[in-house]
C-alpha positions as CSV (number, residue, x, y, z in Angstrom):
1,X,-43.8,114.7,91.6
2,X,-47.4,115.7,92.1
3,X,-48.4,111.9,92.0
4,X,-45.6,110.9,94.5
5,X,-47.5,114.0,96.6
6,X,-50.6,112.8,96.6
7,X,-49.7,109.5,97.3
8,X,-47.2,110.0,99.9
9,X,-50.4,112.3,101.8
10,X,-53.0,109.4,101.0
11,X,-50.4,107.1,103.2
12,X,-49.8,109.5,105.6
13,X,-53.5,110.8,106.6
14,X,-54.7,106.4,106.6
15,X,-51.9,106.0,108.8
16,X,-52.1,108.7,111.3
17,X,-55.7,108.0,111.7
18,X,-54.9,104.7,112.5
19,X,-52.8,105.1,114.8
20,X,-54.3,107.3,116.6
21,X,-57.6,105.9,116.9
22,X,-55.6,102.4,117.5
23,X,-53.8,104.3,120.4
24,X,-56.9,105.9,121.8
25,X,-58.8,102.6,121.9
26,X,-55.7,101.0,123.9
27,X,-55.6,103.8,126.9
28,X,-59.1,104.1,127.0
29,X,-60.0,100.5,127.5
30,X,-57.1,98.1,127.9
31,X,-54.2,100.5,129.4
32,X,-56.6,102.6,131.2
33,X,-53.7,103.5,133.6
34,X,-51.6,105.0,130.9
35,X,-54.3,107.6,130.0
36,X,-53.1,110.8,129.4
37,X,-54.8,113.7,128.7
38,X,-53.3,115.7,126.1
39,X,-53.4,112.9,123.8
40,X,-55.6,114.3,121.4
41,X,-52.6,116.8,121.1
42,X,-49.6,114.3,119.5
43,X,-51.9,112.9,117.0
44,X,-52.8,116.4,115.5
45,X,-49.3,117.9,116.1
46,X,-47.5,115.0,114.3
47,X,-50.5,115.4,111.3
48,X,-50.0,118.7,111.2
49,X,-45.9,118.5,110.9
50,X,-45.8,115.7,108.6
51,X,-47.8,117.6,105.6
52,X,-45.7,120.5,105.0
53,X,-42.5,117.9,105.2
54,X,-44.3,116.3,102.7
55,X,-45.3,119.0,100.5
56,X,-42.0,120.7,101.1
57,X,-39.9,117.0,99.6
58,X,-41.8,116.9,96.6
59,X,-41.9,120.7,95.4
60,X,-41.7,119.4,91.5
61,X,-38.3,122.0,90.1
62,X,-36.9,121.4,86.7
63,X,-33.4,121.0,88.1
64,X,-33.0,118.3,91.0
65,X,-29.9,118.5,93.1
66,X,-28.8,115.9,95.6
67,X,-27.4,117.9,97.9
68,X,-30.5,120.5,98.4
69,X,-32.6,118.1,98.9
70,X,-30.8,115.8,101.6
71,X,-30.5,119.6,103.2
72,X,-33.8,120.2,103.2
73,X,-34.7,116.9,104.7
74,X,-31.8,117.6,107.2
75,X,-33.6,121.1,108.0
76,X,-36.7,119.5,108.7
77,X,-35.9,116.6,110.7
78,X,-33.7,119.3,113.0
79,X,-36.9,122.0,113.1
80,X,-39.5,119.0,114.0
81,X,-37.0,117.4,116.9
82,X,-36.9,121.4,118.3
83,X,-40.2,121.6,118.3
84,X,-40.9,118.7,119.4
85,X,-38.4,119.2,122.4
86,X,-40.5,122.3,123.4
87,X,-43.7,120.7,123.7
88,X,-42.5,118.2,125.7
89,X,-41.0,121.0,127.5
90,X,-44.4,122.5,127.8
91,X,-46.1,119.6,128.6
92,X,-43.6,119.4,131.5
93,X,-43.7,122.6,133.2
94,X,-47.7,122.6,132.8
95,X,-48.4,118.9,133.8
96,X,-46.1,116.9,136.1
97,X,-48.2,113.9,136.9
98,X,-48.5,112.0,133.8
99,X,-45.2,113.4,132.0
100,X,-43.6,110.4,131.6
101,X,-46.6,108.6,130.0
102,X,-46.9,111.8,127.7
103,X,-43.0,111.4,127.1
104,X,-43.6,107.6,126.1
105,X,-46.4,107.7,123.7
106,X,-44.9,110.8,122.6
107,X,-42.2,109.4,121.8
108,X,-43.8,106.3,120.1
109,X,-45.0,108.6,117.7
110,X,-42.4,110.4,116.9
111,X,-40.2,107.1,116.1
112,X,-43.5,105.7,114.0
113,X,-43.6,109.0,112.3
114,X,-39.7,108.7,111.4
115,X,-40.5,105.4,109.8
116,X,-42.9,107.1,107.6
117,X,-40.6,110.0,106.7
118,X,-37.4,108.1,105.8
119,X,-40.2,106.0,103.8
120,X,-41.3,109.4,101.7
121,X,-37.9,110.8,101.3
122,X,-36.7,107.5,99.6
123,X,-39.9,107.4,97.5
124,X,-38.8,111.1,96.6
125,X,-36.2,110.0,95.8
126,X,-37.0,107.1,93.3
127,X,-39.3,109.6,91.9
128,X,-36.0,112.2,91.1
129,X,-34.0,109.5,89.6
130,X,-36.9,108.1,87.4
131,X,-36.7,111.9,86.5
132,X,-33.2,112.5,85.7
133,X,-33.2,109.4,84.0
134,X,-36.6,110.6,81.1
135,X,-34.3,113.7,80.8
136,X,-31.3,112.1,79.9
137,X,-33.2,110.0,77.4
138,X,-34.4,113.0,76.5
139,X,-31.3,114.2,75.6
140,X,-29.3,111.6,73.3
């Protein structure tokens, strides 16, 4: 599981700088009009909530169960839409002007960043079943 870690964070850190820096370069000089400025804020909020769903998805246990891990991958796709409802929430109530461009390339993000996650849960888990499959081996 620690390879599937590293791997799935490797992915994750190339793409979010990517697309952030891809994103930046588009408001700044071709869709100057769509600027917004707490951009810099999505970016690091979407980093900085994607790591611990990775790290939390590939805590290595002996015993792998189905059903705890789709809940935990339930319980953290409910927490980050929560919190992501009350930054755009904040956002609102603190900056009125540009809230629907905020909204937008918010929400860009967060269906990008859904791509990703659904990505690193299946690659989770491939990496269980390869798992249960060494220990039955194992085991006749």
């Amino acid at each position: 599981m620690k390879t599937i870690r590293t791997k799935l964070i490797l992915i994750f850190s190339v793409c979010s700088i990517v697309l952030a820096l891809t994103l930046e370069y588009l408001m700044r000089n071709i869709l100057v009009e769509y600027a917004v400025k707490g951009y810099f804020i999505i970016p690091i909020l979407f980093f900085l909530l994607g790591l611990p769903f990775i790290v939390v998805l590939t805590r290595s246990r002996e015993k792998v169960e189905d059903k705890k891990m789709v809940n935990k991958y339930m319980l953290l796709k409910t927490g980050k839409m929560f919190f992501a409802m009350f930054i755009i929430l904040f956002y609102r109530l603190n900056n009125k002007n540009d809230f629907k461009t905020f909204a937008l390339i918010f929400a860009l993000f967060y269906l990008l960043f859904l791509f990703f996650e659904t990505y690193a849960y299946f690659q989770v888990e491939k990496g269980v079943k390869q798992i249960k499959e060494n220990t039955t081996s194992l085991e006749k």
